[in-house]
N, C-alpha and C positions, 0 to 999 in steps of 0.2 A: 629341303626342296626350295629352287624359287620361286618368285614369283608370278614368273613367268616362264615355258617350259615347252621343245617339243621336242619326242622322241620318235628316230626311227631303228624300226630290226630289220633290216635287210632279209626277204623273204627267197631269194633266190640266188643260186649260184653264180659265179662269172661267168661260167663256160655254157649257162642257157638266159645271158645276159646279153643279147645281140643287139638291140635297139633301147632307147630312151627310156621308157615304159617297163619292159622289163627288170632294167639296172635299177630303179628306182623303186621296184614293187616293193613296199616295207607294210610291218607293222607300225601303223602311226598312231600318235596320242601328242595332244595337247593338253596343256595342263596352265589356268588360269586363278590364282590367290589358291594353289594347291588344289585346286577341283579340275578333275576330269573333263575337258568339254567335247570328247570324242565319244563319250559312255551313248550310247544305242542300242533300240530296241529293235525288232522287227515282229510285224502283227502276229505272225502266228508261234511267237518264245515269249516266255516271261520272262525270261532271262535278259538282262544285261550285258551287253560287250562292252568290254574295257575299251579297245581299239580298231581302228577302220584298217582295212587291208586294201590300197590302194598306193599307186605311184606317188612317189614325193614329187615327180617330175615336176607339174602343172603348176603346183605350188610355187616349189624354188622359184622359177621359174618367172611368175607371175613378180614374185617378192623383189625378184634382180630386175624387172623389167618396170618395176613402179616405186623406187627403192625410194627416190629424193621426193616424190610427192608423198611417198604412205608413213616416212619418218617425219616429216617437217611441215607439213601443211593443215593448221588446225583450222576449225570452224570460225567463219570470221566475223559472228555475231550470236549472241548469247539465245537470242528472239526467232533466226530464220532457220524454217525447215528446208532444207536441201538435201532433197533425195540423189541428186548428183555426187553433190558431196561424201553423203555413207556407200554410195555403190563402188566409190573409186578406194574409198577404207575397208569393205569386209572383204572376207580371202574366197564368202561364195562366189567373188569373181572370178576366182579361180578354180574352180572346178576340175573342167574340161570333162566334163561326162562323170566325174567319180564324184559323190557326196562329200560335202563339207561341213564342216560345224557356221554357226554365223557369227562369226568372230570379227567384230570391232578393234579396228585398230587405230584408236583418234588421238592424234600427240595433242598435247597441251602445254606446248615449249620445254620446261626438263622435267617433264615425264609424259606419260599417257593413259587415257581411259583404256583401258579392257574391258569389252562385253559380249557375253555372248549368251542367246535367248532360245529356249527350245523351237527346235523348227521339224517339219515332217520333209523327206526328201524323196517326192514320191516316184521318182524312177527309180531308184534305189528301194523303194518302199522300206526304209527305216525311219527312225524318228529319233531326232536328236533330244534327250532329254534335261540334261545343265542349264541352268540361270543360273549367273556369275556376271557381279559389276568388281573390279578392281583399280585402284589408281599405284601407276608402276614403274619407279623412277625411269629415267629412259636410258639408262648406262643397261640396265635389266634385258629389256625389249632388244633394244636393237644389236646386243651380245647375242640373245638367245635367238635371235632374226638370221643373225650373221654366220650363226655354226649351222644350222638349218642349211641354209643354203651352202655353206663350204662344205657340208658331208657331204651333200645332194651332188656336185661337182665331183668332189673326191674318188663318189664311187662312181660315176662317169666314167672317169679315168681310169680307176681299177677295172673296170668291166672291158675296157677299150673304145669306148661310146666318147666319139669328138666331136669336132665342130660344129655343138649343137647350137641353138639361140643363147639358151642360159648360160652357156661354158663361156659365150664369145661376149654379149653382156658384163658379166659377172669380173672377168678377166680385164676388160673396158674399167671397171670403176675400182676395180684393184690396184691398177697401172695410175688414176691421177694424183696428180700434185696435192700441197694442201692448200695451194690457192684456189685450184679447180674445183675442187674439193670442196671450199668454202662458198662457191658460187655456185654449185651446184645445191648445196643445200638454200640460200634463196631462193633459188628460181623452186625447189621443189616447195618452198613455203607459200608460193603465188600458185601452187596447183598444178603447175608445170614442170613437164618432164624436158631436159638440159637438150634435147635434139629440137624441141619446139620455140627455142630462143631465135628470134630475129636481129638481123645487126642492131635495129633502132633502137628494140628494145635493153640488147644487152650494152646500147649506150645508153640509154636512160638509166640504168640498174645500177653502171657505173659513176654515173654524175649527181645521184643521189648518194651513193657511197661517198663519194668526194665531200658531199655538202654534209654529211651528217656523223661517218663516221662506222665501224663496223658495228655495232649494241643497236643505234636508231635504224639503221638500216636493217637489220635483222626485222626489230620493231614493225619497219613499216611493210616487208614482205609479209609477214605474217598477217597483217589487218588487211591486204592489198590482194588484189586478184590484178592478171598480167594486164588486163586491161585499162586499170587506173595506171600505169606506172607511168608513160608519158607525159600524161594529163597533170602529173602531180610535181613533175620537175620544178614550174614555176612556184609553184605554192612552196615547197621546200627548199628555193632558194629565198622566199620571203622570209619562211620561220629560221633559217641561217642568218639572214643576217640581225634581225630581231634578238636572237639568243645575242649576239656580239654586243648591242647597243642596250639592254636590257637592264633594271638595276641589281644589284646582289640579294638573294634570298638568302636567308642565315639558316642554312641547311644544319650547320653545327647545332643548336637546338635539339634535332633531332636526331641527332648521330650519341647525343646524351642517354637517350632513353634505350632500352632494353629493345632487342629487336628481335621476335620470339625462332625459334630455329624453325626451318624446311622441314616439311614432315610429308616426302613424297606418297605416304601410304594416306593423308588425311584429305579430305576437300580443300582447295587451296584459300577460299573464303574463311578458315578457322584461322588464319596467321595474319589476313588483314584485321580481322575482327577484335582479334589481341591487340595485335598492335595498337590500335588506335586505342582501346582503354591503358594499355600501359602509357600512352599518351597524355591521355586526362589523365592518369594518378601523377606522373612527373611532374607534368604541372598544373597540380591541385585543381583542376576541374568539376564542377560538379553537375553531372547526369542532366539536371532540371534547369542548370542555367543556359536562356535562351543564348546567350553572347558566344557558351563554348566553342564554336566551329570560328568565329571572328577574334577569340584568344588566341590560337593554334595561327590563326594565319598571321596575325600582328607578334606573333612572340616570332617566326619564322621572317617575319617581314617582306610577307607575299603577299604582293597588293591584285587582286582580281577584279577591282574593275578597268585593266588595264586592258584592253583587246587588241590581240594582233588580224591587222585586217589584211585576210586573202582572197584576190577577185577570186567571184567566181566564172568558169566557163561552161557555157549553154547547161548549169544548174548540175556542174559537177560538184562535188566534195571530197576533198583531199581523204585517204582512212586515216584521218587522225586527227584530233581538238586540241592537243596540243604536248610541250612538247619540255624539256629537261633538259637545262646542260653543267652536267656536275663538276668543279674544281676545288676536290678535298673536301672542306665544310661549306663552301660557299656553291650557290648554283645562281642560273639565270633559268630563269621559266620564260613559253609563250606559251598566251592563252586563245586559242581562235575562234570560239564561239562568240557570237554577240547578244546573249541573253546572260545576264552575270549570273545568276541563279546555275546555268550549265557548267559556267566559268568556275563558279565555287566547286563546283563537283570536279570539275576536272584537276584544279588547282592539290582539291586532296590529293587526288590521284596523282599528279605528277609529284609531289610531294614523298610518296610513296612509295614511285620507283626512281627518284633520285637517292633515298633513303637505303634502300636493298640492294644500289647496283657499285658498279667500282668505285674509287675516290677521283679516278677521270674516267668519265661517261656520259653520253649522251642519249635517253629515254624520247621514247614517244607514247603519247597516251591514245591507247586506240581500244576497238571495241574486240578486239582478235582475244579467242576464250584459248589464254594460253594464264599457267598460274600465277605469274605477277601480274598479269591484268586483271585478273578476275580478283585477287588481292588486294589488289591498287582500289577495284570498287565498292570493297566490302569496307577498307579500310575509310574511304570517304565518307560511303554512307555512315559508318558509326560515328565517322565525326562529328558530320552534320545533325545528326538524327537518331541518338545512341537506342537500340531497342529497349536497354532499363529502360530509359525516359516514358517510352511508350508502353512497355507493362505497368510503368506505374501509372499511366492513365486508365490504363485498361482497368485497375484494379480487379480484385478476386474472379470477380466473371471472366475475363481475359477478352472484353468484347469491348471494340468502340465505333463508334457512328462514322459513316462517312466523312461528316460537316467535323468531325475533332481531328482527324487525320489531316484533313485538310487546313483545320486553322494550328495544329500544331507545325504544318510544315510554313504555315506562312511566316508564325513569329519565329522560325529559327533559321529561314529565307533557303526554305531546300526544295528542290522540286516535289510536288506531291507525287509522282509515279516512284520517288526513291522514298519517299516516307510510309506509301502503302504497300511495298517490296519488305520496308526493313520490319512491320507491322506483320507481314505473312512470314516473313523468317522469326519473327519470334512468337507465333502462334498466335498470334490473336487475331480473332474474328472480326472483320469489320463489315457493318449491313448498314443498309440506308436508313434514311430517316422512318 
């Protein structure tokens, strides 16, 4: 079975199949890391139902009409709650009167979170009983997304049911190109659905393409909501031309070490985490030495206190600190933050994904919780601030004071909010004085 999964059985014949609704009445079931999340109760059975007996219509439907923003549009900070955000991701948007499970559907660049959490649906008066979290390459999802909706059609047509929304939709993003194609996945990465593109916009969308390239621009839709995109043109023709003038990083170094494989089914923090200790063992680093993180950037010959400076406008911020431009083993970096301490963090990070991307490519380092970013900061953090380092302070209790957290991050010059992050990721307890 995969890992992701929906099935329908068609409940009703063609010839008592006259509208929408009808054609579509199935037995449905979804199925998430192989668990049921359609399984419900209703108050008065003990009994368990495998599957809801309702139209796939609403669904489809929903799925063809939010296609580019519910495949491509991840959360665009690790820290903010946006309830916006998951209403436009679960499929109880879709309803239309018939219970749903609450199924999460949050990309994370090549793949997606899956989740879905018991909920009660009390006009329906059942009760969805599945908890399921999964992470799920996205060739999975969006296959199993795609025959969902082409049955859903299919049997449209078989029943004799035309010219509905989702036939005409669905039909729409069948017929584009693959350039259209390609820009329609952008814009759904800024949140936006391809009929809410304005001229301005889809010239700013293009002149950023121009300046950076297909990979960074991908990068910067994803950290970017449609709002910054104008605002950001100038900044990224600053970090354009900065990458040209910039001096060489000796990427090769790290094209030497081991670069642990994609493990779409594991948290994407486990492969920056590697990474960076296969780092330190390539070149004999060790854990306690404060300099580690200033090896790693002089062995690479990436100098951070170098700052790329971008005005800002009425106390905008570009989504992104900086920025990658890879040619084979050699790269040029921009760094835009002007605190070096951020500058070093982001330095890992860009490091990171000039490491993992093609042998020509252009990265941006941004906060967008897609898996090479979230990668990219796991990997920094460990440079900077290996968690051995800090269980060996913790020692046996696994506890350290605020005031040691703190002056550990001073002598190895890393921000303290990344030294008490990489202290909570490795379990240890820190209290005040």
């Amino acid at each position: 079975m995969s890992a992701f999964d929906i099935r329908s059985q068609w409940l009703q014949t063609t010839e008592n199949a006259a509208s929408e609704l009808a054609a579509t009445l199935a037995r449905l079931q979804i199925f998430v890391g192989k668990r049921n999340i359609t399984e419900h109760k209703t108050p008065r059975s003990k009994k368990t139902e495998t599957a809801l007996e309702v139209p796939t219509y609403y669904l489809a439907e929903w799925l063809a009409e939010n296609w580019w923003v519910l495949l491509f549009e991840p959360r665009k900070d690790e820290d903010s709650d946006d309830s916006e955000y998951f209403t436009r991701h679960s499929i109880i948007a879709a309803q239309g009167g018939f219970p749903l499970p609450d199924l999460s559907i949050v990309p994370v660049g090549r793949g997606f979170h899956l989740n879905s959490s018991p909920r009660a649906a009390p006009f329906a008066n059942i009760r969805f009983t599945t908890d399921v979290f999964a992470d799920v390459p996205r060739d999975v999802v969006e296959q199993a997304l795609r025959e969902f909706v082409d049955d859903t059609v299919k049997r449209l047509s078989t029943c004799g049911v035309t010219h509905t929304d989702l036939q005409d939709v669905w039909n729409e993003i069948a017929s584009l190109t693959d350039e259209e194609r390609g820009f329609c996945e952008l814009v759904g990465s800024l949140g936006l659905c391809p009929g809410d593109v304005t001229s301005d916009l889809g010239d700013a969308i293009e002149r950023i393409y121009n300046l950076l390239g297909p990979r960074a621009t991908r990068d910067f839709c994803l950290a970017a909501t449609g709002q910054m995109v104008e605002a950001s043109v100038r900044s990224t023709e600053i970090v354009h031309q900065h990458l040209q003038e910039a001096p060489d990083t000796a990427l090769e170094r790290l094209l030497d070490v081991q670069l642990p494989p994609e493990n779409y089914h594991a948290p994407s923090w486990r492969r920056g985490k590697r990474a960076a200790q296969n780092v330190r063992e390539k070149f004999g680093i060790d854990i306690k030495d404060p300099r580690g993180a200033d090896i790693v950037f002089e062995r690479l010959q990436l100098d951070t206190s170098r700052q790329t400076h971008v005005p800002t406008n009425n106390n905008f911020t570009p989504p992104f600190t900086g920025a990658i431009d890879r040619h084979e083993g050699t790269a040029k970096v921009a760094l835009l933050q002007p605190d070096e301490l951020r500058r070093r963090f982001s330095a890992g990070r860009a490091a990171y994904l000039g490491w993992v991307s093609e042998a020509q490519s252009r990265r941006l380092v941004t906060n967008a919780v897609t898996r090479d970013q979230q990668a990219s900061r796991s990997f920094a953090a460990e440079i900077l601030i290996p968690q051995a380092y800090l269980k060996s302070l913790a020692g046996p209790k696994g506890e350290l004071h605020d005031y040691q957290v703190r002056e550990a991050a001073r002598s190895r010059r890393v921000m303290p909010e990344v030294a008490f992050k990489q202290a909570y990721n490795a379990g240890i307890r820190v209290g005040a004085i």
